[in-house]
C-alpha positions as CSV (number, residue, x, y, z in Angstrom):
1,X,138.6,108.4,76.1
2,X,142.1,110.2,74.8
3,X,143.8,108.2,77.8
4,X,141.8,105.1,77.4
5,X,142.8,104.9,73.4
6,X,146.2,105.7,74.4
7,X,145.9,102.2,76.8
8,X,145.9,103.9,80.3
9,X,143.1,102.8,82.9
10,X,140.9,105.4,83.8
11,X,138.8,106.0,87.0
12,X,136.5,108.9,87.0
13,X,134.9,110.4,90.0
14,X,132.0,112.5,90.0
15,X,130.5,114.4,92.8
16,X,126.6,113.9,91.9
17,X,124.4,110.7,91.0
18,X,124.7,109.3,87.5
19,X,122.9,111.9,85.6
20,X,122.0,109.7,82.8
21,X,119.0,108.4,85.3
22,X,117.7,111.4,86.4
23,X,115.8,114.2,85.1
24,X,117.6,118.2,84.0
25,X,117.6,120.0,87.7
26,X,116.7,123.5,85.8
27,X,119.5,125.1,85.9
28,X,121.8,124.4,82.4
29,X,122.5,126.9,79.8
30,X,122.7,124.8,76.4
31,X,126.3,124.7,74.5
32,X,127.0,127.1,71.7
33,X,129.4,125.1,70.1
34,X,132.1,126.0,67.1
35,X,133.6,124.3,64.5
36,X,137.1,124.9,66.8
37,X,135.0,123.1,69.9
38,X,134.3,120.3,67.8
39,X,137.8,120.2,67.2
40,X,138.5,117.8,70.7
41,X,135.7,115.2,69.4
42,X,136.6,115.1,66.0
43,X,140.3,113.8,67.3
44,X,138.9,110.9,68.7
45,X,137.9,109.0,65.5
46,X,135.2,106.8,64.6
47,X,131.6,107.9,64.6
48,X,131.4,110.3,67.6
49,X,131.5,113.2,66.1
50,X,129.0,112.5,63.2
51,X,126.9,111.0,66.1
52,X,127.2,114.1,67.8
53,X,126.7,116.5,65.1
54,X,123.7,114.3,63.8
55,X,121.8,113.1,67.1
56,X,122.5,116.1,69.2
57,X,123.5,119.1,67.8
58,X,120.9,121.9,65.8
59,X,122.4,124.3,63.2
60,X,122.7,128.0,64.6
61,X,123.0,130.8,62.0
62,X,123.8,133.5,63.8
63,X,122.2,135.7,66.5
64,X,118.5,136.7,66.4
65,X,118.0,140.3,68.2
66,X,114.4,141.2,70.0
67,X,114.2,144.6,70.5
68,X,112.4,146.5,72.8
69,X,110.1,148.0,70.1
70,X,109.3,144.9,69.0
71,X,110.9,144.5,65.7
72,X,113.3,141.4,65.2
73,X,117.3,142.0,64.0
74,X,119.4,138.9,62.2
75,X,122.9,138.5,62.3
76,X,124.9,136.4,60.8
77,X,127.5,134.6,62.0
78,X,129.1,133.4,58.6
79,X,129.3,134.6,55.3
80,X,126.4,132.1,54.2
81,X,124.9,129.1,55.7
82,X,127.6,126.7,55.1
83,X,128.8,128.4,58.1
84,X,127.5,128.2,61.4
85,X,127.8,127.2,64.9
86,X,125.6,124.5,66.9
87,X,123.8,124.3,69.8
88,X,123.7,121.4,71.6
89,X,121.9,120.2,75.1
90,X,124.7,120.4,78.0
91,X,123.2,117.4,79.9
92,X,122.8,115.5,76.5
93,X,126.4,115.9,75.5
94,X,127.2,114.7,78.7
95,X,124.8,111.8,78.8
96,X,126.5,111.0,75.3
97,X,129.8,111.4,76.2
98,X,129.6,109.0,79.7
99,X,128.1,106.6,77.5
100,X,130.9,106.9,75.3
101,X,133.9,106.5,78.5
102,X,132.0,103.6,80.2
103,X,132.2,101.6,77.0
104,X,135.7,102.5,75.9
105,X,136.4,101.0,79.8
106,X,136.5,103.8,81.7
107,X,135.4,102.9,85.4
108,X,133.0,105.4,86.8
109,X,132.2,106.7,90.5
110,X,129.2,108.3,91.4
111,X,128.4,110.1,94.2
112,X,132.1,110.7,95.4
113,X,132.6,114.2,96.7
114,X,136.3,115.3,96.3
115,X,137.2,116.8,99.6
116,X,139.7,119.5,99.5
117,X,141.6,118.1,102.6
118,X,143.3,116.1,99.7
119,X,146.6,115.9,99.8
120,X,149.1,116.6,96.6
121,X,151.6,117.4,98.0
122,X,155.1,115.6,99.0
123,X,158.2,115.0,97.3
124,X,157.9,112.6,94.9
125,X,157.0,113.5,91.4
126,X,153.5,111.3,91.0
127,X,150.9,110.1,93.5
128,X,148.9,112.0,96.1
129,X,145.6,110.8,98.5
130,X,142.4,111.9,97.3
131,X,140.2,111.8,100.4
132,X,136.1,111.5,99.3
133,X,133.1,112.2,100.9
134,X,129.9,109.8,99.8
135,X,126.9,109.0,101.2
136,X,127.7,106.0,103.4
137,X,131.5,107.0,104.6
138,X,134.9,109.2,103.9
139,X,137.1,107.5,101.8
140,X,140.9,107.9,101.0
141,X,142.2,106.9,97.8
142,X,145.8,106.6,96.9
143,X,146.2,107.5,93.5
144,X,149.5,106.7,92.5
145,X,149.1,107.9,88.7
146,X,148.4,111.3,87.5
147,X,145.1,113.1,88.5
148,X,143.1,115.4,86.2
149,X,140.7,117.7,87.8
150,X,137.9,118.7,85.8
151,X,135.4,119.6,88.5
152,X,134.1,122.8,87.6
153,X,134.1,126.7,88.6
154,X,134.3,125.6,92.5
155,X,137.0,123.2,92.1
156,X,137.9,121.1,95.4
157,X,141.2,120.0,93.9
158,X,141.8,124.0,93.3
159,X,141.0,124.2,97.1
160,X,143.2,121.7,98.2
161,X,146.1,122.6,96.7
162,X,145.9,126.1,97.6
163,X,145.4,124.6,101.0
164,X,149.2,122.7,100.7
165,X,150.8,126.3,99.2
166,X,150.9,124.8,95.5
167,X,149.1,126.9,93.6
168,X,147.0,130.5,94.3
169,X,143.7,131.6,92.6
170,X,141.2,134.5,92.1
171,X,136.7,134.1,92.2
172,X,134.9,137.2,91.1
173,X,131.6,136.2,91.9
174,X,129.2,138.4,89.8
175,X,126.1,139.8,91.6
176,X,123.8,138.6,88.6
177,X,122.8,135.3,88.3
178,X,120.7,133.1,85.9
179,X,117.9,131.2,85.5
180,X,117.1,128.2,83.2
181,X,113.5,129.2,81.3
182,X,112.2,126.4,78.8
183,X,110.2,127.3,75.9
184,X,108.1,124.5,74.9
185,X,107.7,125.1,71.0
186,X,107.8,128.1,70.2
187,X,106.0,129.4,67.2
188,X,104.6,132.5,65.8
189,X,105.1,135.7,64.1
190,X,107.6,137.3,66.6
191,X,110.4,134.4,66.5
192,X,111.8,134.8,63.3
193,X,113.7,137.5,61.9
194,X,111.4,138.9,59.4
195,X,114.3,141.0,57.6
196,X,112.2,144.2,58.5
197,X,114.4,147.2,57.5
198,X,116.9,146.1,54.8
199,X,117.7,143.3,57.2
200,X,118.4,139.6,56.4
201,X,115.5,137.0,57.5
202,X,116.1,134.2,59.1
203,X,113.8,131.2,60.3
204,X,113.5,131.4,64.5
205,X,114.8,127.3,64.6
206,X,118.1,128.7,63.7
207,X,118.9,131.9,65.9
208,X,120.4,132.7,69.0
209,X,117.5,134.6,70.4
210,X,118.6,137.4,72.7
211,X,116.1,139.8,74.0
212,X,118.7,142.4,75.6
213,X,117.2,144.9,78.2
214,X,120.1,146.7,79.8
215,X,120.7,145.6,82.9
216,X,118.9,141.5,82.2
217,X,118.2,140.0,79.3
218,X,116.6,136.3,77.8
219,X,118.6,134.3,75.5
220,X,117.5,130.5,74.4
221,X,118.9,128.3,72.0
222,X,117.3,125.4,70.5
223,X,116.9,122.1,71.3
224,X,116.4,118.8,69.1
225,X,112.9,118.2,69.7
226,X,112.0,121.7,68.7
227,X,111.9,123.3,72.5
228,X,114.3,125.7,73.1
229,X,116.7,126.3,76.7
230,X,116.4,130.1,77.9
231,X,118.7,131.5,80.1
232,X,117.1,134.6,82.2
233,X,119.9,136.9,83.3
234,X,119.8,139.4,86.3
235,X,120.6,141.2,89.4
236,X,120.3,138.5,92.6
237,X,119.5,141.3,95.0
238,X,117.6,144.5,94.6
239,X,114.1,146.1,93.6
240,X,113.6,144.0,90.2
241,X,116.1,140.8,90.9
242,X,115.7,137.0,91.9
243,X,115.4,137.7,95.5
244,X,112.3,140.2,95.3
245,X,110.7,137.9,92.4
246,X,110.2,135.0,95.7
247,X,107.5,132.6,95.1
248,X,105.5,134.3,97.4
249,X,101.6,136.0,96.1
250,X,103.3,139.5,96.3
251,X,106.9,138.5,94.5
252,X,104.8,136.3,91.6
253,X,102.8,139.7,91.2
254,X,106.1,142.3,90.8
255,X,107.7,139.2,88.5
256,X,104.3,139.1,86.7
257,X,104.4,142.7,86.0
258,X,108.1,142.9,85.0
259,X,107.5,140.6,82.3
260,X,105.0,142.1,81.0
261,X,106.8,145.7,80.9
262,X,109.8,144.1,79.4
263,X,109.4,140.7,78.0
264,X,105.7,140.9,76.3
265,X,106.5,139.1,73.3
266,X,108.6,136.2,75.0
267,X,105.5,135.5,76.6
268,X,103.2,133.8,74.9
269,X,106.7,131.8,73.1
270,X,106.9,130.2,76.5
271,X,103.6,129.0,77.2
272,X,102.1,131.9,78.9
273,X,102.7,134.7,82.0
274,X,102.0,132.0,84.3
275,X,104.6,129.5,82.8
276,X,107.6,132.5,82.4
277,X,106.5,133.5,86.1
278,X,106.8,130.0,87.8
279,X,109.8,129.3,86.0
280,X,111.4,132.6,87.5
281,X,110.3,132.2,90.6
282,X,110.4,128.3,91.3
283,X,113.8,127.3,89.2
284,X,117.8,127.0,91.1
285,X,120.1,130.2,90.5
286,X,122.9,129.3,88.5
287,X,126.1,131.7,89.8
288,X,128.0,133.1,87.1
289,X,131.9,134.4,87.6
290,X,135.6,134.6,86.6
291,X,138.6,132.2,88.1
292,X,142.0,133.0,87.6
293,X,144.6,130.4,88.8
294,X,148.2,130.7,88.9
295,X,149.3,127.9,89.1
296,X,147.1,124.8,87.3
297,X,150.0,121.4,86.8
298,X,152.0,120.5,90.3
299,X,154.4,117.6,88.8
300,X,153.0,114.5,87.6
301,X,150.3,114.4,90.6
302,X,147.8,116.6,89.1
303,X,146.4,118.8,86.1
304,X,143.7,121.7,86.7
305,X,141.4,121.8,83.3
306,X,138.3,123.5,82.0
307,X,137.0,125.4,84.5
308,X,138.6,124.5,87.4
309,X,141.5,126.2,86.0
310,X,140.0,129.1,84.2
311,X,136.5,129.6,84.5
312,X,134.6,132.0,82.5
313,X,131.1,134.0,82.2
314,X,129.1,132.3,79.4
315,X,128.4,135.8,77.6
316,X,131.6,135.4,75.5
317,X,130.1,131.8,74.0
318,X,133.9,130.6,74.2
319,X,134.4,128.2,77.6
320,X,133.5,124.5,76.0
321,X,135.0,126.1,72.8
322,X,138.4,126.8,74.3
């Protein structure tokens, strides 16, 4: 939209199906978005970011502890509640903001697959040959303007120009993984910070709910309708991990019984045993790690962004905010 109000044609290409026509695939972790992430939308004038802030976003005041013993522990993120962060529904900012591109005249792609045989290299200072992958044939695209690669932690155009000698990079994969877990509404005594202990309350709607347990933990932020989007982090291999909680009778039953030692009152905030269960043992693992790249601009062919560049765990709340 930057380019497009700047008067330069745009062509995206994205790797999956138009995602404004399909259901959440259960695996997002929703936005925890600052004042200083804002920033980018708030540059592009007119009504977007009211539109944003209004029809998408939900106030967060700070971070909403569940402890083990049961008791609840605010804290703020502000100095009052004129200051907050937001959270906001990762496949419903981007619904929005495709909505946004196709009618400023950006021309969108589906279902092209970057493949990192691409080829950036040569001598002259713009142009390369982006070579696609869709589902009826391989395509290759001469591209003789600049090319912006925002495609993610697993980056094809990071691949192919490693591949030419233009750039190098680092991936430390993490062993732990994460799970999306829905709550529907939750409601109830436990949510809220109740300000036991000195402590300030503060209503569940607006908390960052973490329920930290050494080596996992739960988190969920809210959601616009009142649900909320949990993220369940843990090991992927080992006696209490993803892999040994299969959806199998005898890995619902350890999963069953690890919720119950740990997470007992998360429970009945997301519809049940049964409902945290299946969820755990049914939803994708999401893969969580670091990317360092060395080099992320070769001339005027191409620019690495966002996470293609630098990708980031999502612990520290900062990647859509930096």
């Amino acid at each position: 939209m930057v380019l497009l109000q700047k008067g330069f044609k745009v062509h995206l290409y994205e790797r999956y199906q138009d995602i404004r026509s399909i259901p959440s695939a259960g695996r997002s972790i929703n936005l925890s978005v600052t004042s200083r992430g804002l920033r980018a939308i708030k540059a592009l004038g007119g009504s977007l970011y009211d539109d944003i802030v209004e029809n998408l976003t939900t106030k967060v005041m700070g971070r909403i502890i569940h402890m083990p013993d049961g008791k609840t522990l605010f804290q703020r993120y502000g100095k009052d509640d004129t200051e907050h962060n937001y959270s906001v529904s990762r496949i419903e900012l981007n619904k929005f903001l495709l909505n946004a591109a196709a009618d400023a005249g950006a021309q969108l792609h589906f279902d092209h697959e970057l493949v990192e045989s691409s080829d950036f290299s040569g001598k002259s200072s713009v142009g390369s040959e982006l070579h696609f992958r869709t589902k009826e044939q391989n395509l290759k695209i001469n591209a003789k303007c600049p090319v912006i690669a925002c495609d993610g932690a697993g980056s094809r155009a990071r691949y192919a120009l490693r591949r030419y000698g233009l750039t190098d990079f680092s991936e430390d994969i993490l062993t732990r993984g994460y799970k999306e877990v829905l709550f529907p509404k939750p409601d109830g005594e436990g949510f809220g910070a109740k300000g036991e202990d000195g402590g300030e309350p503060c209503d569940g709607k607006y908390g960052l709910h973490i329920w930290p347990r050494g080596e996992h933990m739960l988190m969920a932020l809210a959601n616009r309708d009142g649900s909320f989007t949990g993220t369940f982090y843990m090991d992927n291999k080992g006696p209490e991990s993803f892999e040994s909680f299969s959806d199998t009778p005898e890995g619902r039953e350890k999963c069953s019984e690890f919720c119950q030692k740990h997470y007992s009152d998360a429970i009945p905030l997301v519809g049940g045993l049964d409902s945290l269960v299946s969820q755990i043992v049914q939803n994708p693992t999401g893969i969580l790690g670091t990317v360092r790249t060395s080099t992320w601009a070769v001339k005027g062919k191409v620019l690495l962004i966002g996470d293609s560049c630098h990708a980031m765990v999502p612990f520290f709340g900062q990647g859509c905010n930096c």
